[in-house]
Each structure stands twice: as C-alpha cells, then as structure tokens.
C-alpha positions in Angstrom: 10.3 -19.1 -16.4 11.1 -17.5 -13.1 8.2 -18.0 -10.7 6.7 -14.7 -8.8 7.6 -14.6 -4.5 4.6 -12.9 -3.4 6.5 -10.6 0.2 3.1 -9.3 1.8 3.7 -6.1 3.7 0.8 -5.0 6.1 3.0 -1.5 7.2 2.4 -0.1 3.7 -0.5 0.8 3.2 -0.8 4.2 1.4 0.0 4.7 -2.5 1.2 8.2 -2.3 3.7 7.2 0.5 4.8 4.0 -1.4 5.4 6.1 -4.9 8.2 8.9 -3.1 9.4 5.5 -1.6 10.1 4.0 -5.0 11.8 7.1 -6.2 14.4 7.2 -3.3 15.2 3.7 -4.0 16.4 4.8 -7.3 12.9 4.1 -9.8 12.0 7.4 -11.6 8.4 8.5 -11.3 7.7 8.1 -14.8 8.4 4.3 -15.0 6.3 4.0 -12.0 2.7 3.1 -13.4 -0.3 3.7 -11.7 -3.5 1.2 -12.1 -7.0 2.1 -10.8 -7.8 -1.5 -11.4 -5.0 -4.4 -11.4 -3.5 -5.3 -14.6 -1.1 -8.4 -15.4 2.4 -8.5 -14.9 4.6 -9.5 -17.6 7.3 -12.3 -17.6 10.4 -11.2 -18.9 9.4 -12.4 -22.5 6.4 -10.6 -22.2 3.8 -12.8 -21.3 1.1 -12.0 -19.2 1.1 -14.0 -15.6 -1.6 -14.5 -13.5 -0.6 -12.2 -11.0 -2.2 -9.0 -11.0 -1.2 -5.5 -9.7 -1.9 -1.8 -9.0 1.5 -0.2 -9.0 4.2 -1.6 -11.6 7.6 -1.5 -12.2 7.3 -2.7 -15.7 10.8 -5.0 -17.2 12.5 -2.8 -19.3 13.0 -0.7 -16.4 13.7 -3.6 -13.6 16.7 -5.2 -16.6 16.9 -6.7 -19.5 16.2 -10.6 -18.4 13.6 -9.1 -15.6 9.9 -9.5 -14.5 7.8 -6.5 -13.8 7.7 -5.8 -10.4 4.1 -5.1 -8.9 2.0 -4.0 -5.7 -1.3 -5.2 -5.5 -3.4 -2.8 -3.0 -5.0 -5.3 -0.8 -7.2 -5.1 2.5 -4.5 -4.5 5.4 -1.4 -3.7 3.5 0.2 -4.0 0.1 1.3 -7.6 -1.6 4.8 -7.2 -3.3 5.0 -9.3 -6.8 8.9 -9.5 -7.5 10.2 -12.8 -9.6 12.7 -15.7 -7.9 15.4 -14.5 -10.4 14.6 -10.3 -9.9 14.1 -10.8 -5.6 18.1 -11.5 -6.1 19.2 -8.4 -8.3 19.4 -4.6 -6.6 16.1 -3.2 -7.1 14.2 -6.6 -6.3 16.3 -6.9 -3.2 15.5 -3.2 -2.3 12.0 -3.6 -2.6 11.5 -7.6 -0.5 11.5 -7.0 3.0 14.1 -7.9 5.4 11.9 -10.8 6.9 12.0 -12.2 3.4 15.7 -12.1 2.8 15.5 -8.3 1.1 17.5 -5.3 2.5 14.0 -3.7 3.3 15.5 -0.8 1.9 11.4 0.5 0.3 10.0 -0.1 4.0 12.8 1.7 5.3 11.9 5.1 2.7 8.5 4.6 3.4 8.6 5.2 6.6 11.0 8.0 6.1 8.3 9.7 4.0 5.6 9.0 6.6 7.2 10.4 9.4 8.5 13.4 7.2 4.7 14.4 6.3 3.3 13.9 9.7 6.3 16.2 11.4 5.8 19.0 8.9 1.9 19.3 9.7 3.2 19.9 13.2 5.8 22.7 12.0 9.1 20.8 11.4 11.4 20.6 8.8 13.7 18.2 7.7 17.5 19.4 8.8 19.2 16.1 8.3 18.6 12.8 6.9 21.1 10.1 6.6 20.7 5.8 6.4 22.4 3.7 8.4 22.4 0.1 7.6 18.7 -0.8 8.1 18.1 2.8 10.3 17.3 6.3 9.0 18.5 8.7 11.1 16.2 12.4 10.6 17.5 15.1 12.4 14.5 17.7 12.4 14.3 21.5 13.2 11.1 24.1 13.9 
C-alpha cells in the first residue's frame, strides 16, 4: 500500500482557477470531480483511505496501479493528496510543487489562469502564451 504525501499549497486558493489548471496539465474536465463536502480517496485497489478531499482525480484516470489524487479546500490554501508511488509518475509529478520535488507544473497553470482573468477585466487579451521550463511567458494585447 503506497502511503499519501500530503504537498500543502497556500497560493491556490480558488476552485475555479484550480479546475482550468488541471485541464492544461492534460486531466479532462469530466474526470475532474467536484465535492461540496470531502469524500475518501481510494487506494489503488479501491479501498477507502483516511484522507479526505474536495476535488478528485479518481484512479482509473491517474493509471492503472494509481491512487486518486485529491485537494482538500482548507483555510489558507489547498492540501494536495497524491500517493508515494503516483508523486513519481507524470501527472503526480505535475501536480506536487517544485518545493516538494514536483515540476510545479499545476502552480505554474494556475497562475497563468489568474493572471489571464484579471488582465481581461482590464481589456486585454491573450496574444501569446508559451512555457519555459518553470516560467510562462504571456504576451498580451488591448
């Protein structure tokens, strides 16, 4: 049984921002599932664990010998549920931050979709958007 890293991350904070983050990391919307209340994670022989979360990648769409992948919604930031075994594999790396040995890829298209919604209220558009290692460069027109 692979034991859950628990990667708090006090920069995300809002849900909507988090989802469109998921989806540019490669995890189609409808595999993303949505909890008003937390609900168990599953091991990847479907048990229930202990830990509990809002936002779940469920296993069958993380691999076939995977964990669900959760965010719990917690005062001050989001905690990230991802298993020892899934934090090594592409989409558990993407979504561990690079202070936790991740590629911080999900912070990086987070912020990306933060910055995008608060330059369009003030009339800009995206003209360019490209990543660079660990930087997103976003070129931006009126």
């Amino acid at each position: 049984m692979s034991e859950y890293v628990v990667c708090d991350s006090p920069t995300i904070k809002d849900v909507g921002h988090l989802k469109k983050a998921l989806v540019a990391i490669g995890v189609k919307e409808e595999n993303i599932e949505m909890n008003e209340t937390p609900v168990p994670l599953q091991g990847y022989q479907g048990d229930n664990r202990s830990q509990k979360a809002h936002i779940i990648i469920r296993r069958k769409h993380v691999g076939s010998a995977s964990n669900d992948i959760g965010f719990e919604i917690r005062d001050g930031g989001i905690a990230i549920y991802v298993s020892d075994y899934d934090k090594r594999r592409r989409l558990g790396k993407d979504v561990v931050p690079m202070s936790k040995g991740g590629t911080g890829r999900l912070e990086s298209e987070y912020a990306r979709s933060m910055i995008e919604d608060k330059m369009s209220a003030q009339g800009f558009k995206v003209s360019q958007c490209q990543m660079e290692g660990q930087k997103i460069k976003i070129r931006m027109v009126r």
